[in-house]
Structures are given as C-alpha cells and as structure tokens.
DOLOVO-976635 format. One record per residue (C-alpha): residue number from 1; x, y, z. Coordinates in nm, 3 decimals. Last residue first. Layout:
N
(NUM (X Y Z))
...
# end
This chain:
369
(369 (6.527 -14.665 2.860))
(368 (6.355 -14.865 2.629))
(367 (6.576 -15.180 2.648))
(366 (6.564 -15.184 2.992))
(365 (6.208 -15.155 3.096))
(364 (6.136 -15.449 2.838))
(363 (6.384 -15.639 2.957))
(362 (6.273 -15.627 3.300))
(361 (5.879 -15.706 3.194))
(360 (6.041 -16.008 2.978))
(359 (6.250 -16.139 3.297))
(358 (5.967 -16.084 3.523))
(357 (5.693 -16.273 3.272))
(356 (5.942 -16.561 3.221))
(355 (6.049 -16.593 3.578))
(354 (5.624 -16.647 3.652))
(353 (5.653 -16.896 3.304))
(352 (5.864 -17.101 3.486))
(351 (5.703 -17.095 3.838))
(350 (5.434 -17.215 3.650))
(349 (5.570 -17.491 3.452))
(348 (5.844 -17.620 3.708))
(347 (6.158 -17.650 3.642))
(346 (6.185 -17.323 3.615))
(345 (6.181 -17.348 4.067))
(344 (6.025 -17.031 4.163))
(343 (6.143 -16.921 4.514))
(342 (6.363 -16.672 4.366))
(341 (6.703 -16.724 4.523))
(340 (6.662 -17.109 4.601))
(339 (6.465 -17.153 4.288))
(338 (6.747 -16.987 4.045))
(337 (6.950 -17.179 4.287))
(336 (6.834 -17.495 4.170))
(335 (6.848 -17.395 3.798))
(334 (7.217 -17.303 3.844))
(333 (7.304 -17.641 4.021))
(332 (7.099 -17.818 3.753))
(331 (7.282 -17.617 3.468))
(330 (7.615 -17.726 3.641))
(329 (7.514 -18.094 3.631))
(328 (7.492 -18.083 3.242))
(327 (7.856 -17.979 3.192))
(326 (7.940 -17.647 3.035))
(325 (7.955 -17.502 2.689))
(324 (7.661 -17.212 2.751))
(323 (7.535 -17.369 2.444))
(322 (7.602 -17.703 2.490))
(321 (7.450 -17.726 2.880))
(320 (7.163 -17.584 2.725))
(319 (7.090 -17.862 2.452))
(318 (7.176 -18.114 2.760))
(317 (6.896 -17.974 2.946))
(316 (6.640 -17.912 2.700))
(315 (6.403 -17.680 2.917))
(314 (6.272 -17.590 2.607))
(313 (6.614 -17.438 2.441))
(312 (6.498 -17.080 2.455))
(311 (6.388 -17.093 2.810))
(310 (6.696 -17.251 2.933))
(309 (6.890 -17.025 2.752))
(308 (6.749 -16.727 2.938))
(307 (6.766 -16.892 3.239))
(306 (7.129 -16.970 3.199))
(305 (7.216 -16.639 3.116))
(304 (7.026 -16.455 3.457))
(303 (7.218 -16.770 3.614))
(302 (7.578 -16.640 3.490))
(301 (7.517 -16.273 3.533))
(300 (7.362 -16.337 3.870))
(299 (7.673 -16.506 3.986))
(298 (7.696 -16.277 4.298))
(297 (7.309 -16.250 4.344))
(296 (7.127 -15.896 4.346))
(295 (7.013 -15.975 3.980))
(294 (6.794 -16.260 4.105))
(293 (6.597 -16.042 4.311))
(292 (6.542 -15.828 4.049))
(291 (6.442 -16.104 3.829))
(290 (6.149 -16.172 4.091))
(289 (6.039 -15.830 4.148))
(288 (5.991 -15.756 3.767))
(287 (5.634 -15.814 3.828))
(286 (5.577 -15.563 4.088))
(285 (5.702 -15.295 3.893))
(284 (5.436 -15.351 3.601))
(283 (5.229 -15.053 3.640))
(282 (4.994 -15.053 3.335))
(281 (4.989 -15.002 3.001))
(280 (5.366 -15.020 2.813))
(279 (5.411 -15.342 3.009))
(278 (5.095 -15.502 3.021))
(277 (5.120 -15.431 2.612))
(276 (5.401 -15.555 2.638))
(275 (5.319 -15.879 2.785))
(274 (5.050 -15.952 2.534))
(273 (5.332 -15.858 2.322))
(272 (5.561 -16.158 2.413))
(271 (5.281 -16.426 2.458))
(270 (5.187 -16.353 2.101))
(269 (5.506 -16.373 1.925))
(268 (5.518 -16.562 1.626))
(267 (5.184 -16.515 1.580))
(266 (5.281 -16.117 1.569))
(265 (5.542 -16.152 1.290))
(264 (5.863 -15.987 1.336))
(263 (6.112 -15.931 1.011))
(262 (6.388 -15.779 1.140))
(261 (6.511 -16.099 1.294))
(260 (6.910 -16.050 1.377))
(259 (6.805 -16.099 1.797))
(258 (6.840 -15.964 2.152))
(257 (6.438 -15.959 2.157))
(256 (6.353 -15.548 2.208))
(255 (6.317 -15.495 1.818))
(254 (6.116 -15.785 1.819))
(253 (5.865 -15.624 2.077))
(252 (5.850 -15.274 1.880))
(251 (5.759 -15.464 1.560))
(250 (5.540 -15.692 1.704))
(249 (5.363 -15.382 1.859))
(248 (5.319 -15.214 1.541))
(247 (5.196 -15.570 1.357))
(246 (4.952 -15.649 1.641))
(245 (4.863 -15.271 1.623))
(244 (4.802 -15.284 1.243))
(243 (4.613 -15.583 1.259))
(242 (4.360 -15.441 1.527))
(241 (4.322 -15.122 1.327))
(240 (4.191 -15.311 1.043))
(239 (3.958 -15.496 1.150))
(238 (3.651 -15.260 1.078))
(237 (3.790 -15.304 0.721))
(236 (3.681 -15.669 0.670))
(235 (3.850 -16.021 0.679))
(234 (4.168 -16.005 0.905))
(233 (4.513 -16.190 0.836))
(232 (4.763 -16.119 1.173))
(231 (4.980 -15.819 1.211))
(230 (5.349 -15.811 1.082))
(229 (5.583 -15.612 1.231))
(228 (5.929 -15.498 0.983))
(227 (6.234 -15.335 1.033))
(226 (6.468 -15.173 0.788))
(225 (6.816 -15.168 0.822))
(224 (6.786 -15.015 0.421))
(223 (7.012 -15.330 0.317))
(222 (6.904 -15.551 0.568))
(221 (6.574 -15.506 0.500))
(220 (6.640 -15.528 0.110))
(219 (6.824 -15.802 0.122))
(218 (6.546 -15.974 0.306))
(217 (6.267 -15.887 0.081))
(216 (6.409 -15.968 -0.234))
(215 (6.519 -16.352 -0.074))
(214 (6.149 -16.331 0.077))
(213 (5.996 -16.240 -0.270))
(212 (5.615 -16.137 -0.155))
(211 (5.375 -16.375 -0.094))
(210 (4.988 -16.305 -0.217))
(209 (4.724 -16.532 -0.111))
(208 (4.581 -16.317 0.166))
(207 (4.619 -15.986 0.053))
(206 (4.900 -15.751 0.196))
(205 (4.803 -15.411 0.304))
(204 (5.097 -15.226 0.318))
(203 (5.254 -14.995 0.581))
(202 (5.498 -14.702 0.635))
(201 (5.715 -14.531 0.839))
(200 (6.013 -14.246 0.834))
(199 (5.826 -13.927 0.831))
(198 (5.494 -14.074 0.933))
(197 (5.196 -14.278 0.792))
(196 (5.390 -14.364 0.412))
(195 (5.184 -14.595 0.233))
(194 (5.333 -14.906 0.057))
(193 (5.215 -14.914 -0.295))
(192 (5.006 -15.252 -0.347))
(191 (5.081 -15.623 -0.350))
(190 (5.254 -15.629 -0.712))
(189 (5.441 -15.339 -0.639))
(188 (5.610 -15.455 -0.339))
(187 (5.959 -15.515 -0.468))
(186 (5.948 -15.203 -0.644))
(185 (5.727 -15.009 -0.379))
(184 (5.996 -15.076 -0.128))
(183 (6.286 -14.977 -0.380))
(182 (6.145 -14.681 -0.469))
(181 (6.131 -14.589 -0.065))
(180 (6.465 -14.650 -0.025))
(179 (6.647 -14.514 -0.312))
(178 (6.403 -14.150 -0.172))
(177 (6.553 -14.207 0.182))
(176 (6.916 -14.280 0.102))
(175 (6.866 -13.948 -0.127))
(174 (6.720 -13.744 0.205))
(173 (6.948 -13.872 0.414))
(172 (6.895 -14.153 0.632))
(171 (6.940 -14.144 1.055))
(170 (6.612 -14.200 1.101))
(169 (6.604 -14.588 1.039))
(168 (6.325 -14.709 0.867))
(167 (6.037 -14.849 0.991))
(166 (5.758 -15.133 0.810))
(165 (5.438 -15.206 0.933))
(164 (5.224 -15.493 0.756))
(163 (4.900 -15.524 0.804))
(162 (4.744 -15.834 0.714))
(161 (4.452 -15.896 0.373))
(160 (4.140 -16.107 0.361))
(159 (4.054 -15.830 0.214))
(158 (4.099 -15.539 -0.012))
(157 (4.186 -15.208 0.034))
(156 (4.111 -14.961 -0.260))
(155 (4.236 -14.574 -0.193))
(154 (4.113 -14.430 -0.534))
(153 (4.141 -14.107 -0.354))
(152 (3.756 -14.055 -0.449))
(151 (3.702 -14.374 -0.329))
(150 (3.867 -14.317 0.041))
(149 (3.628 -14.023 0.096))
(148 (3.317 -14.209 0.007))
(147 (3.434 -14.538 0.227))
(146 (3.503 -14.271 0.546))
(145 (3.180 -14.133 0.475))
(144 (3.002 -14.472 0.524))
(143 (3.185 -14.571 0.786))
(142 (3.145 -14.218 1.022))
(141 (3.336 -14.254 1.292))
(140 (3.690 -14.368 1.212))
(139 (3.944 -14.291 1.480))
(138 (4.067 -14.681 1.527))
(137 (4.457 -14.619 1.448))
(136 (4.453 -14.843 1.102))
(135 (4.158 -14.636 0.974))
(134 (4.238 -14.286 1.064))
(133 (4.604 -14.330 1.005))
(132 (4.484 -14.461 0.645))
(131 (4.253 -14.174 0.587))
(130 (4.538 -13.900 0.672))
(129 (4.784 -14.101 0.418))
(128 (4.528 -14.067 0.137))
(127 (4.483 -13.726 0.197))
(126 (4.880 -13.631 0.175))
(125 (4.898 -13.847 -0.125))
(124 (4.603 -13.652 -0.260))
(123 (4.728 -13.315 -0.220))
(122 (5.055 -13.442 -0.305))
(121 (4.917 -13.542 -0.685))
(120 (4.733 -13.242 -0.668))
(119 (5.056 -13.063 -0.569))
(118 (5.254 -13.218 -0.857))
(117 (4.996 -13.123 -1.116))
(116 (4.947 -12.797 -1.031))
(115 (5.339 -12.750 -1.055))
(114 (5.328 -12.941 -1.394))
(113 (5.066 -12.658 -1.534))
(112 (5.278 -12.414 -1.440))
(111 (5.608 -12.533 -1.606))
(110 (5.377 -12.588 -1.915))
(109 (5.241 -12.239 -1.897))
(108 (5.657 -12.114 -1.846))
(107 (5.768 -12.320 -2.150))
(106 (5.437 -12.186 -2.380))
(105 (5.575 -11.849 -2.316))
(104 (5.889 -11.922 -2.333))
(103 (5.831 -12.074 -2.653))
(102 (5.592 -11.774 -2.799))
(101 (5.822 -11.516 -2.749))
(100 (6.163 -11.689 -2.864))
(99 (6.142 -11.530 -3.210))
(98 (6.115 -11.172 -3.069))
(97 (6.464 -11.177 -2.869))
(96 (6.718 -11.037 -3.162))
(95 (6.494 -10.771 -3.350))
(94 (6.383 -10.673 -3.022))
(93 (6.710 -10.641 -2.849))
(92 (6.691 -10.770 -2.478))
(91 (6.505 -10.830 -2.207))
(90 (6.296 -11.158 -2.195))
(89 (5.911 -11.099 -2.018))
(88 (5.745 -11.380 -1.854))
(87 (5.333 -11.198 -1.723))
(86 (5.116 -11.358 -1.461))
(85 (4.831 -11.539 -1.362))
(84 (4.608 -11.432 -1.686))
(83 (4.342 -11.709 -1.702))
(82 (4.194 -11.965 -1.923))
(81 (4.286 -12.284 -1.726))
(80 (4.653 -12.114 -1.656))
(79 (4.786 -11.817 -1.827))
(78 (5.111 -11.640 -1.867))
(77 (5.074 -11.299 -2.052))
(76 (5.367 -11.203 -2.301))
(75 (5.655 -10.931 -2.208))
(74 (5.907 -10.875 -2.463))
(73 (6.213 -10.668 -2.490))
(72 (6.390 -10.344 -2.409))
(71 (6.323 -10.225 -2.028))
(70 (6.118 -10.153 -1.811))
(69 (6.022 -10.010 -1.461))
(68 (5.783 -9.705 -1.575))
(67 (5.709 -9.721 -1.920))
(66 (5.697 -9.360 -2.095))
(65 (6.162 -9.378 -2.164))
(64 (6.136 -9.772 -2.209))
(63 (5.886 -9.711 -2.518))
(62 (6.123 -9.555 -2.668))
(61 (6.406 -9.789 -2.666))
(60 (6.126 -10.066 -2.767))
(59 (5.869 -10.189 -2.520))
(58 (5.677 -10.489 -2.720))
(57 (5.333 -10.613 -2.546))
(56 (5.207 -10.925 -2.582))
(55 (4.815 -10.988 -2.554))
(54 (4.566 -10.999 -2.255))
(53 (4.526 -10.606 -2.320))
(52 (4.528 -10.526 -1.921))
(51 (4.791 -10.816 -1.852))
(50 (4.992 -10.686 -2.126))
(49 (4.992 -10.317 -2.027))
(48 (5.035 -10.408 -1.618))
(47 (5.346 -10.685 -1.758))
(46 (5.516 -10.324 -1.979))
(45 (5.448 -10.121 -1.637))
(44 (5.716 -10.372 -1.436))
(43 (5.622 -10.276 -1.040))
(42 (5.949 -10.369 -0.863))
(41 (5.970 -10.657 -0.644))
(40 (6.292 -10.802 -0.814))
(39 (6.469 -10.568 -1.038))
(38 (6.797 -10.582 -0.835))
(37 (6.806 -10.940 -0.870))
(36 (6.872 -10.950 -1.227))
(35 (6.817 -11.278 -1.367))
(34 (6.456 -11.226 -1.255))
(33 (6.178 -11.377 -1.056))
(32 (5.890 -11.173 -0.847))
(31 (5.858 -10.873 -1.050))
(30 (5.520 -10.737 -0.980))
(29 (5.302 -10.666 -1.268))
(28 (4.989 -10.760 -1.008))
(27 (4.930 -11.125 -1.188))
(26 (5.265 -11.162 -1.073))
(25 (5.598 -11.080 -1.260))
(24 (5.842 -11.305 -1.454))
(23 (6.191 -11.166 -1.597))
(22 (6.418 -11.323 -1.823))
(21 (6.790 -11.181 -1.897))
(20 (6.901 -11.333 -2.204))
(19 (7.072 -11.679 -2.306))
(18 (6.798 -11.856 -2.465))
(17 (6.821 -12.206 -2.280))
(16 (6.950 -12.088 -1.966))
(15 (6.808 -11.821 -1.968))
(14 (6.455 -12.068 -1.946))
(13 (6.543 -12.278 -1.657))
(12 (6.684 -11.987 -1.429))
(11 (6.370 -11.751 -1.485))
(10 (6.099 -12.050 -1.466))
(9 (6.303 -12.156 -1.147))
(8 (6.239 -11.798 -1.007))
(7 (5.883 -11.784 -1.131))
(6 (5.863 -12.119 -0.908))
(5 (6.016 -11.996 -0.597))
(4 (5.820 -11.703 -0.621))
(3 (5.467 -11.877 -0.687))
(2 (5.240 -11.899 -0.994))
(1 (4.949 -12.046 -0.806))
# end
C-alpha cells in the first residue's frame, strides 16, 4: 500500500511546504523516503516506538543518543482504514517542528487514501477494458457471468447501438496522447466514454438514434490523424462482436483505398471487405493473376489508371475521359486492350467485377507489405 515511490513523493510534497527534512518509513520502521538519501533503508527506532504505542513519539537530543537511527523531531503513525501502514517523521528542533505534526500527518493519510483511490479507479478501468475485448472479439462463454461481471463495473451497453473503432497514430507522445483522448470523450460524452482496447485504440458503442457532431468530429480526426471503422446497427449483445469486426475491418480496408476518408463505414464498403477478409484468410494468389498480367504491359501504368477510374466513374465514359483529361476514343482503345491483355473485357459486368476482385486482392497485398 504505502509504496516507495509514493513515501518519496509524500517526502518531496510535504518539505516543500514546511521546509525541514521529512522522513517516511514502512510499517517495518524502514526508511523508504527521505530528504536525505543517505538515511534511506535504515531501520528508524523512533517509527518501531510509535508503531508499537500507535501514538507519536518525540526523540529529543537525548533521546537521539538510546534510539538507534534517529534524530531530533517527530515521528507520528500513518494509517489507512484503521491501520498503522507506516510512520512520517520531520527532523528538526522540537520546539520549532511540533506544530506541523498533525498536518503532515493528516497530508500523508490523505495522499494515501488518493493512491487507493486511483488504483481502484484503474483496477476497474483495466477490468472494464478486459470485458469489452472479451465481448467485441467473440471469447465470451459464460453470458450470464459475463452480464454479473460487467454490472459490478457499471459497464452498461445498450442497444440498438454500432461499434465504432477508432485508431490513433503511434507516433504521439504521451501529452498529444492524454489532449487526445479528453478530447474524444468530450465530443463523445453524450454517447458514452470511448473505451480504450489497446495502447493506441478504442471504441464506443453508439445508440441508434444518437448522431454525434460531424463538423466536431471531423476536425477532430483530422486533427489527432485519427481513423475511424464503423460496424453496422445490431440489436442485442451476442451481436456485438460481429459489429466490431465489420467496423475493424472497415477501418483497415479504408485505410488501404487511396483516399482523405478517415471515417470508413462498413455499408459503405461491403464488397471491399468481403474481399479482405478473402484476402487476409485464404490464399488469394490466383486471383491477382489477372492484374498481374496487366502490369507486365508497356502502358500498364496508363491502363492499370484507366481501369481504376473507370470503375469509380460507373463505366461513365465521357466522365472518365475528363478525369484522366483525354479524348473519349482513347478510353475505348485502353478498355479494349485491357480485354486483349486480360481476356476480360470491363465492359462487360462479369469480366468487370473479375478485374475488380484482382485489382482489390493486388492492392491489398501491396499496401500491407
């Protein structure tokens, strides 16, 4: 409980205030904080006599002569929930020092009870988070126990609600991190505290119903270069895990797309991580086959383009031939020997959506190598 990194801030924090050497010692009468670091570790025999009588204990100049390990001053018992933990002892003229007995006394309980305080509270953060990674990753056994467990946290998730999964970059510092984090649960507060699942992740259960601020929400993602997947609305807690991999894997797909969204929502891209998930799953050499053979062409760089524009413009001809900024009849030559080199015409529906599996399996294998 009453550790050496916190008798050691007890020490700093309270000579600063009173201006005399401090010492704190464990429930043992070992030093373990002082001002004077050649005293740490010793055994202090005034702390033994005042944990033994419960009460303070005075060493005077003769005192200091009989008690091993002292010197002039105070030494008063710490105690926590009715117990002696330790012993804060201030060194220094009796006459001069005995007024500030009782407040660093009181100063160094209070310090201790905060400590307690702050791990419960970190105890149960740190709980909460495990239950939510159970939940949202499909490892929960037990439903009933799981429901028990999650009460006592005071973890509440309510439904219709979607998952959504935000990253962070890793590259923050720890204050970048912390104005980061405060300003997630700001804007989010009214939809639930976003829950931290790894170092530099989190993610929120937002209730059907509820929008958040987009204009907040955007300057704050590009702000904090966050990114965030969003997984589809879901009606009971069973369901969870299935929203928070549709809004996991929309995440990692989006960040793949050659694209300023950092906001990637799953229905927006279905086809794209059902191919992923093919992807990341399964051997998917074979279907890159066709784009590879594409990419062995001299003007590959110009028709791999094309295609890719082609497929974002709907097969719009003349909307393609004014973003690449060329005349129509050169995107028909290109599509033509697309087909010529591929055997898949994309002017045709399923040879079009064969090119569009290769070239999303290639980019896929690119992108996360």
């Amino acid at each position: 409980m009453l550790t050496k990194l916190l008798a050691q801030e007890i020490v700093e924090r309270t000579i600063e205030i009173i201006g005399y050497n401090v010492n704190v010692m464990d429930k043992d009468g070992i030093i373990i904080g002082s001002g004077d670091e050649s005293r740490l570790y010793e055994l202090h025999a005034g702390a033994v006599e005042a944990i033994a009588k419960g009460a303070e204990v005075e060493v005077s100049d003769e005192d200091v002569i009989r008690l091993k390990g002292t010197k002039t001053g105070i030494n008063l018992p710490i105690t926590f929930n009715g117990e002696i933990v330790g012993v804060i002892g201030v060194t220094g003229p009796l006459e001069d020092i005995r007024g500030y007995g009782k407040l660093v006394k009181m100063a160094a309980e209070l310090s201790l009870s905060q400590a307690f305080l702050t791990a419960e509270l970190q105890w149960d953060t740190r709980h909460k988070e495990e239950l939510v990674r159970q939940v949202v990753e499909g490892k929960v056994d037990n439903w009933n126990l799981f429901l028990t467990r999650a009460e006592s946290l005071g973890l509440v998730i309510e439904f219709p609600c979607e998952v959504l999964y935000i990253e962070a970059p890793h590259s923050l510092n720890r204050s970048k991190e912390e104005q980061q984090k405060e300003a997630l649960k700001e804007l989010l507060k009214a939809h639930g505290e976003p829950i931290q699942i790894q170092k530099d992740q989190y993610i929120l259960f937002l209730l059907e119903g509820r929008r958040i601020n987009k204009e907040k929400l955007i300057q704050i993602v590009q702000r904090y270069e966050l990114e965030i997947g969003c997984g589809m609305m879901i009606d009971t807690i069973q369901e969870l895990s299935t929203s928070y991999q549709q809004a996991f894997d929309s995440l990692q797909v989006g960040k793949l797309r050659d694209s300023n969204t950092r906001i990637h929502r799953y229905e927006d891209l279905l086809l794209d991580v059902w191919l992923y998930r093919i992807y990341r799953l399964s051997d998917a050499e074979h279907l890159k086959k066709v784009i590879l053979t594409l990419k062995k062409d001299d003007l590959s760089i110009q028709l791999m383009q094309t295609l890719q524009k082609y497929i974002e413009e709907n097969g719009e001809i003349q909307q393609v031939a004014s973003s690449l900024f060329v005349h129509r009849n050169t995107i028909q030559y290109r599509l033509q020997r697309i087909a010529d080199i591929t055997k898949k015409d994309p002017r045709n529906l399923q040879s079009l959506l064969e090119l569009y599996i290769s070239l999303k399996i290639d980019q896929f294998d690119s992108n996360s190598k």
